[in-house]
C-alpha positions in Angstrom: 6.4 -5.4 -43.3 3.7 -3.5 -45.3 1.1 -6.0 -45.0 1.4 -5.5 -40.9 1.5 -1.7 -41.5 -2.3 -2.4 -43.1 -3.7 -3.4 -40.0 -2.1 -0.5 -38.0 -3.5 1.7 -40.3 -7.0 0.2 -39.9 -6.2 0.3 -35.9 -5.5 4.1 -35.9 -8.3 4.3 -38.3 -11.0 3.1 -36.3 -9.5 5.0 -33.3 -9.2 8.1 -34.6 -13.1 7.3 -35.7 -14.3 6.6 -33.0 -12.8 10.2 -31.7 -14.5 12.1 -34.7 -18.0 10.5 -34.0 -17.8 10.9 -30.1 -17.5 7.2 -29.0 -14.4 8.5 -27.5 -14.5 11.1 -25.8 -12.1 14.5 -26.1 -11.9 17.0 -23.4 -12.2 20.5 -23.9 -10.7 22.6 -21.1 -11.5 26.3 -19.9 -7.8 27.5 -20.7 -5.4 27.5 -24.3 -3.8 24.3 -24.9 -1.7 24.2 -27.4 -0.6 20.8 -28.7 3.1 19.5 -30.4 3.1 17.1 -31.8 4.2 14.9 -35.2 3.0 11.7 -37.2 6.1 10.1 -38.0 7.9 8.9 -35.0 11.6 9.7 -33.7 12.8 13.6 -33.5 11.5 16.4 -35.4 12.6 19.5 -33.2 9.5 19.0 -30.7 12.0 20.7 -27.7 13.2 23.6 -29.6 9.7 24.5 -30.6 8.4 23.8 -27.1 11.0 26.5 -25.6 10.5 29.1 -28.3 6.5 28.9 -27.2 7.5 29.1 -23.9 10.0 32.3 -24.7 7.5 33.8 -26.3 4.3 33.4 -23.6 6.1 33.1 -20.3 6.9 36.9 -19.7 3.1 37.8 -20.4 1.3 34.9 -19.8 1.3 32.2 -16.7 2.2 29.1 -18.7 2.5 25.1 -17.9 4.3 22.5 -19.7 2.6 19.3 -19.8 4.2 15.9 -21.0 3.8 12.2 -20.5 7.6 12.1 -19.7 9.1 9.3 -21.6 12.0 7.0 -20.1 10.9 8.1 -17.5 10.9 6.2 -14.1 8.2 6.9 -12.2 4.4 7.2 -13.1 1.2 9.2 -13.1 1.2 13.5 -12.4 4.2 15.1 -11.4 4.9 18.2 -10.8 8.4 19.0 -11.2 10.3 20.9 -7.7 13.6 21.5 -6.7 14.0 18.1 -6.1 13.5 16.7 -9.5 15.4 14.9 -11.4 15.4 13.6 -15.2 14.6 9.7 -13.7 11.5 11.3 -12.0 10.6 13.3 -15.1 11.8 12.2 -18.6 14.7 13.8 -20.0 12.9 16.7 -22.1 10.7 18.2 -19.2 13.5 17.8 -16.7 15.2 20.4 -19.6 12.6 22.8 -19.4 12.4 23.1 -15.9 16.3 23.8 -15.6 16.2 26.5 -18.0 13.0 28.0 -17.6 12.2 28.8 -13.8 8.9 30.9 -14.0 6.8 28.2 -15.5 5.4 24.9 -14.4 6.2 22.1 -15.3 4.5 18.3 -15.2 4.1 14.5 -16.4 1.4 13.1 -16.7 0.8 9.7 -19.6 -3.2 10.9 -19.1 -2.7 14.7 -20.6 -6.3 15.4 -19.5 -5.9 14.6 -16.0 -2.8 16.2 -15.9 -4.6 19.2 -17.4 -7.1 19.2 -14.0 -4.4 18.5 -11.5 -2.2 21.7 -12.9 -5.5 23.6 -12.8 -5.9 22.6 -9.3 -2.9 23.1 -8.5 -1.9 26.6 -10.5 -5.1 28.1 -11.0 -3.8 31.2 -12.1 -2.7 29.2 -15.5 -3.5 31.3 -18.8 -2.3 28.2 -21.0 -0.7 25.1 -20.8 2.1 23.9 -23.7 1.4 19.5 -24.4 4.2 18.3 -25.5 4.5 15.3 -28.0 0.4 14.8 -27.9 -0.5 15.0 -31.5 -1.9 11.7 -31.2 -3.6 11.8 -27.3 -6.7 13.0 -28.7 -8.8 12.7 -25.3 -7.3 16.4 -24.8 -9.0 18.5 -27.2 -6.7 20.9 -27.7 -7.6 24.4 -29.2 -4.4 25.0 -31.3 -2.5 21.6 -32.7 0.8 22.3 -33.9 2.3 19.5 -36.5 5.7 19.1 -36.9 7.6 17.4 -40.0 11.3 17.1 -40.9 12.3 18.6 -44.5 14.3 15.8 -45.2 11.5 13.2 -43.6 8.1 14.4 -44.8 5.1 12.4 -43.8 4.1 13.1 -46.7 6.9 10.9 -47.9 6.7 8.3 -45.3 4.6 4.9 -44.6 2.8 3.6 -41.8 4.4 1.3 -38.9 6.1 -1.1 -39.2 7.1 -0.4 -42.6 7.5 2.9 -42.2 7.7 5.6 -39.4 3.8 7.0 -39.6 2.2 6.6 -36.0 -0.8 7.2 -38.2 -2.3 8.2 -41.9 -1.3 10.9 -43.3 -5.1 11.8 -42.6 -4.3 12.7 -39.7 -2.4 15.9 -40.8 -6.1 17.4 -41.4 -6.1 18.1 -37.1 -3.5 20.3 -37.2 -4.1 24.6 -37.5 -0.3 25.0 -38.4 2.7 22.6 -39.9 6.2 23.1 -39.2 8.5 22.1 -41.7 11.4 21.7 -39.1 15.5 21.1 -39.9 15.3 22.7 -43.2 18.6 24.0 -44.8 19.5 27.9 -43.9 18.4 29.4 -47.1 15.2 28.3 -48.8 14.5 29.1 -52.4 10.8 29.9 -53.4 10.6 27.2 -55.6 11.7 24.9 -52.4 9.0 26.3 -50.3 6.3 26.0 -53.0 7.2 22.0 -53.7 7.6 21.6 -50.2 3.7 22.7 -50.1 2.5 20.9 -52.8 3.7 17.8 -51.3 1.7 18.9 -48.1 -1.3 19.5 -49.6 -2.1 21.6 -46.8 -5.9 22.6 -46.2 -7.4 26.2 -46.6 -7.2 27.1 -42.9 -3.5 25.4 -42.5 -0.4 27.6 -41.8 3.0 26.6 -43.1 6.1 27.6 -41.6 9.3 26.4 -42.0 12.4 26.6 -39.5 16.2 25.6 -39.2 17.7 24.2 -36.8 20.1 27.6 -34.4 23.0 26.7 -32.7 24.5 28.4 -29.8 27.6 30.7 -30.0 28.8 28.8 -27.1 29.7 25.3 -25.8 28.2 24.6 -22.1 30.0 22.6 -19.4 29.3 22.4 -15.7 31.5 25.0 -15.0 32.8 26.6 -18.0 32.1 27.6 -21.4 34.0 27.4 -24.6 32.9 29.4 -27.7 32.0 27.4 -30.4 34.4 29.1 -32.6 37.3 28.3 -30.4 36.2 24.5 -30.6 38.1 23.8 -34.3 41.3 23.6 -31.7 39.9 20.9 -30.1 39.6 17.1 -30.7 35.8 16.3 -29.7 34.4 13.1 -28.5 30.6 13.1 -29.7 28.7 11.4 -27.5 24.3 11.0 -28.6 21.4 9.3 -27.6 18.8 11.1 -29.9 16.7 10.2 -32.6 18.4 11.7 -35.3 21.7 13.4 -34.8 23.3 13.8 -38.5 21.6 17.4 -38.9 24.1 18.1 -35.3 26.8 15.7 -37.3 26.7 18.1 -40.5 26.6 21.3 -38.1 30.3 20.6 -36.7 31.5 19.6 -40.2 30.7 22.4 -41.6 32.3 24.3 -38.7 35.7 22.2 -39.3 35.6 20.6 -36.2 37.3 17.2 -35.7 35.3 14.9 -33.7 34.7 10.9 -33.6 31.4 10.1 -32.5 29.8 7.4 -29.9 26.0 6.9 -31.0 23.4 5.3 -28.6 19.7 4.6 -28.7 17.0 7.6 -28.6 16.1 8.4 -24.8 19.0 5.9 -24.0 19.8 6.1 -19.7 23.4 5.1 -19.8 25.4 2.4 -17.6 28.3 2.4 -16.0 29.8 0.3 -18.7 28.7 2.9 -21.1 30.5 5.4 -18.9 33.3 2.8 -19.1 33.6 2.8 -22.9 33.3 6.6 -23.1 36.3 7.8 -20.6 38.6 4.5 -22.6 37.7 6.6 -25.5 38.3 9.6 -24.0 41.8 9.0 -22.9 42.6 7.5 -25.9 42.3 10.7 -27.8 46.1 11.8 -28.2 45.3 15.6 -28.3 46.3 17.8 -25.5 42.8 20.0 -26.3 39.9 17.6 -26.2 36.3 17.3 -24.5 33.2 15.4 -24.4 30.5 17.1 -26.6 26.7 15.9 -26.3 23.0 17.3 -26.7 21.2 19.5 -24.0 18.7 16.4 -23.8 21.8 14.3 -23.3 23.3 16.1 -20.8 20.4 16.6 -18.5 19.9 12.8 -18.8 23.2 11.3 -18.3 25.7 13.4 -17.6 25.2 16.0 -14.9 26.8 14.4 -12.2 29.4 12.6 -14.3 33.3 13.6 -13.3 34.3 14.0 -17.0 34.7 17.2 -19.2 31.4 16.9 -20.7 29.5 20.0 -22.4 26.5 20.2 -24.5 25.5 22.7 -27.2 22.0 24.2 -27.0 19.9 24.6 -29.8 16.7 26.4 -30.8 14.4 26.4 -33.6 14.3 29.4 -36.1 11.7 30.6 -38.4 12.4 30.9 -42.2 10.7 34.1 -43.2 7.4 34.3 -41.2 9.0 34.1 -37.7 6.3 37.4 -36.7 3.2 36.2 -38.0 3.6 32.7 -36.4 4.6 34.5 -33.0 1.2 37.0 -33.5 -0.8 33.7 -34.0 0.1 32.4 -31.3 -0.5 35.1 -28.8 -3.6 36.1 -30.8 -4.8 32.5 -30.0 -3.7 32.8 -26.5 -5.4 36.2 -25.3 -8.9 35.2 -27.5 -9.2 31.9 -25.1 -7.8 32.6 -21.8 -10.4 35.1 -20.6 -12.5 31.8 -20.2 -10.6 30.3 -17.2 
């Protein structure tokens, strides 16, 4: 596939060109924006990051999320309500509104013209989180964020179709910080110092590297189990993510017992799905046993499902320089929003 990954990289070449030089045009909006983004495709820990920004501005700031809302089924700006659901708004923004109440939260596939509708419509915003938008450069966004798995590096990785790059490894030059996401608990030095050698990353770059947190306790519709108590269970894992081995790894390490039912990123279950899942379910001869899944899973599949399901919430956590990424961000934040 590497001659086909050629053209692509002439395609995004020219595009991202034709950005540079003004053919195509960026907008530059009178509030923050703060971009998320990655270069190779499939997860990287966009969601986490997302709700540790939002964490860390919401209390002090009025803040918006912004995404295109993949999978999802309807189209053009929405604003999510009480009525929403994760068909109407994509899986991950229908997340963030459930857990996050005092902010906004939208789709919109053109970021910029979601941008003006959320101004219209909340114009007492002081900065607005895009999510996933590395690439949707017709927002020009005043902090970009690049994200980039320790075990997945762009650095190590090749354009589409031979590879999972949605563009060169040029591109990496937009970004003000770079998360190395899903690293191991403990870093040496010397891991952090190859791990930015391999980045290259320029003068005015930030590195920061983060681990993936787990939650103390297991969340069902209406119960909890602590996570400690689960090693008495048998568990049915049930994913529709990108990349679940790092969750895979987590419960082996915890000596849980589980067998696990993988499906497709973003996947919307049918009812044979459902089908499949109680059969193995049932079949499970263990007194103690319950359906385990993602947050993003959850919230797209299994909400109003009449099985014991629970999911395990996750966030991202920094490696050492936690503070100075938080005081950059909020330093960034209250220098720009006096301009709305």
């Amino acid at each position: 596939m590497f001659p086909f990954s050629i053209i692509y990289g002439f395609v995004t070449q020219i595009r991202n060109w034709a950005f540079d030089i003004g053919l195509l045009k960026s907008e530059k909006f009178n509030v923050p924006v703060i971009a998320v983004g990655n270069l190779n495709v499939g997860g990287t820990g966009k969601s986490p990051l997302i709700e540790n920004l939002i964490r860390l501005l919401h209390k002090n700031f009025q803040t918006a999320v912004l995404s295109r809302g993949y999978g999802r089924k309807t189209q053009g700006f929405l604003l999510a309500d009480d009525q929403s659901n994760a068909a109407q708004l994509g899986d991950e923004p229908f997340q963030f509104f459930r857990k996050f109440e005092q902010i906004s939260v939208a789709v919109d596939e053109k970021r910029a013209r979601g941008i003006k509708q959320l101004l219209i419509l909340r114009p007492d915003l002081e900065v607005v989180l895009l999510d996933d938008a590395f690439q949707h450069r017709y927002v020009n966004a005043g902090l970009k964020i690049l994200l980039t798995s320790w075990n997945e590096l762009y650095t190590d990785d090749l354009l589409l179709p031979a590879g999972n790059l949605r563009e060169g490894k040029k591109g990496a030059k937009r970004a003000n910080m770079i998360i190395v996401t899903k690293c191991p608990a403990k870093l040496t030095p010397g891991q952090i110092k190859e791990t930015i050698m391999k980045l290259k990353p320029e003068p005015n770059q930030e590195v920061f590297f983060s681990t993936i947190g787990y939650q103390k306790t297991v969340i069902g519709q209406d119960a909890e189990i602590a996570l400690s108590d689960l090693s008495k269970y048998k568990v049915l894992l049930v994913t529709g993510i990108a990349n679940p081995k790092p969750l895979e790894d987590f419960l082996r390490t915890s000596y849980i017992d589980f067998e696990h039912i993988e499906f497709g990123d973003h996947q919307i279950l049918q009812q044979s799905d459902f089908d499949l899942i109680a059969k193995k379910y049932e079949s499970l001869p263990q007194k103690l046993k319950i359906i385990l899944t993602t947050e993003k899973d959850y919230v797209r599949n299994f909400m109003e499902v009449n099985l014991p399901v629970f999911y395990l919430p996750i966030n991202a956590e920094f490696l050492g320089e936690g503070d100075k990424f938080n005081h950059l961000i909020k330093d960034y934040v209250r220098k720009n929003k006096g301009d709305n």
